[in-house]
C-alpha positions, 0 to 999 in steps of 0.5 A: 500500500505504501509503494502504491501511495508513493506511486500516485504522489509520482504519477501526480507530481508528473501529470502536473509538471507535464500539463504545464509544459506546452500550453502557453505556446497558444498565447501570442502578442497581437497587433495592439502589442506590437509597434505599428505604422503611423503610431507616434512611440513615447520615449523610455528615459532612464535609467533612473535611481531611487535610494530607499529610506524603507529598505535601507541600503537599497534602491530601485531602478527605474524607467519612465515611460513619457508617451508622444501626446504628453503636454507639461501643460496638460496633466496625465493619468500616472501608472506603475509596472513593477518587474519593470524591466520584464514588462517592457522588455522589447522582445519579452512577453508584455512589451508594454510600451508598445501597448501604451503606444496604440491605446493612447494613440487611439484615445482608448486609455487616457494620456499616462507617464508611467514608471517602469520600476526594478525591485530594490538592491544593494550596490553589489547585487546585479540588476534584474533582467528578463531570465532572472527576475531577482528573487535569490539576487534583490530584496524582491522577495520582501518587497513583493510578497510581505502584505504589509505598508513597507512596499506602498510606501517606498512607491507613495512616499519615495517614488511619486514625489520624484515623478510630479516633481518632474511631470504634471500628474492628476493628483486624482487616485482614479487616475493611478493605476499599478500593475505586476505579475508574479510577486509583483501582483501581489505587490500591486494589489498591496500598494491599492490594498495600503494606500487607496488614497493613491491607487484605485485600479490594479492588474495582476498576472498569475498573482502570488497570492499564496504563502510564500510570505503570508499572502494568502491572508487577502481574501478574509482581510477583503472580506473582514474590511469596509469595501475600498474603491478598487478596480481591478483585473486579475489574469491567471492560469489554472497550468500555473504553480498548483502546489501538487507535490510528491509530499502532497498538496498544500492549497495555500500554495496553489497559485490559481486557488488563491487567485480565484479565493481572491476574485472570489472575495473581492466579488462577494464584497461587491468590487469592480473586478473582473478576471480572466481565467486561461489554460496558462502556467505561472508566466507572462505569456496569456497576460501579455497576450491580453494586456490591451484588453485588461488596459481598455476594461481598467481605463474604459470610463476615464474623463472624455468627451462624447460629444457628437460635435468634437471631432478632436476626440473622435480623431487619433490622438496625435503628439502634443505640439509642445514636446516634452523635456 
């Protein structure tokens, strides 16, 4: 009997690892990920430093993404990517600065600066890239995946003084949105969950909302809580890290279960929210693959006219007349 149970734990950890192995090949970018013709391309400026007072002896790397149609007279809508160095990786699986080329330019998302942000490290640890995210390198770990203030703040309180010093932000939280995956989505719901005063709209891809530092807690806190004004879109696969072992299962580390408990939460207690659930592993690909939707539902009510009579807002949304610094 002992051999026969051995031999199911096998069977199952191997069913598993094969089930994920080729189904994210289905998942390709479309036009909207891609750079097209006669699309005006913002500018990535960078890199940038951030010293960390939160975490100190760190400080993150970052980017800032300042689209065609920016005027400094004008203010924008604000958003942040953390892993910021995957989601805008030119051939990577987000390429969200091409995203926020085409939407923009056809006024389907409103004008936004957005920062492209690394995790913290410490001078002698290397800068996180598309094959190594950082999590045995950088103080990733901590940052993302602890439900705590300690994140929200390095983005509110160290973060976006440096940004409306140099650009013209609404100051409206409507106009904030975060995004991430992995670690990083959980960090983004954190940064919404912590400081609503600055961010209401979220998206998160393959989030880890599990135990790896405690962050299965959010569906009873979303619960227990006075409802906060959240808007978000949660994208995962049900191939994503299922916590199926040799050793047995442990549902606080099924990604895709706490993923689910969580929209789950979040609809009960009468969220705006929405979710896609796709046959995807723990990646970027099925996100990627739908990036601009998740943007078009995130942002579909932001200020504009519909006025029959302005033709401005029924034209592309060329590049400002005045070019930004």
């Amino acid at each position: 009997m002992r051999n026969a149970i051995i031999s199911l734990a096998a069977f199952v950890l191997t069913s598993a690892v094969v089930l994920g192995a080729g189904e994210d090949k289905f998942y390709k970018l479309g036009p909207d990920s891609l750079p097209q013709d006669g699309v005006p391309k913002g500018k990535l400026i960078g890199p940038a430093t951030l010293p960390s007072n939160v975490f100190p002896g760190t400080a993150h790397t970052y980017y800032i993404y300042v689209p065609a149609q920016y005027d400094p007279k004008t203010p924008a809508a604000f958003m942040i990517f953390n892993d910021g160095q995957a989601m805008m990786a030119p051939e990577g699986d987000v390429r969200a600065q091409n995203v926020l080329d085409n939407l923009i330019w056809r006024r389907e998302i409103p004008v936004m600066i957005v920062v492209f942000i690394n995790p913290g490290k410490t001078p002698e640890q290397p800068e996180p890239v598309p094959s190594n995210w950082g999590d045995r390198t950088t103080n990733r770990p901590i940052e993302y995946n602890v439900p705590d203030d300690k994140y929200p703040r390095v983005i509110v309180d160290e973060l976006m003084p440096v940004i409306t010093r140099q650009y013209n932000i609404l100051a409206d939280p409507d106009m904030h949105a975060i995004a991430g995956a992995s670690s990083g989505g959980i960090a983004a719901f954190t940064v919404a969950w912590e400081r609503p005063d600055q961010f209401h709209k979220v998206i998160t891809i393959v989030g880890s909302f599990t135990n790896i530092r405690g962050g299965d807690v959010y569906p009873e806190k979303v619960l227990a809580a006075d409802k906060k004004p959240i808007r978000m879109f949660l994208c995962d696969g049900v191939n994503d890290n299922r916590a199926l072992t040799a050793n047995g299962y442990d549902p606080r580390r099924d990604w895709h279960y706490q993923n689910v408990r969580l929209a789950d939460a979040l609809t009960k207690k009468g969220y705006d929210v929405n979710y896609a659930w796709g046959i995807g592993v723990h990646g970027q690909h099925q996100g990627g693959a739908i990036l601009p939707e998740m943007m078009r539902w995130l942002w579909r009510d932001y200020p504009r006219s519909y006025d029959a009579h302005d033709m401005t807002e029924r034209s592309f949304d060329g590049p400002a007349t005045q070019p930004a610094n």
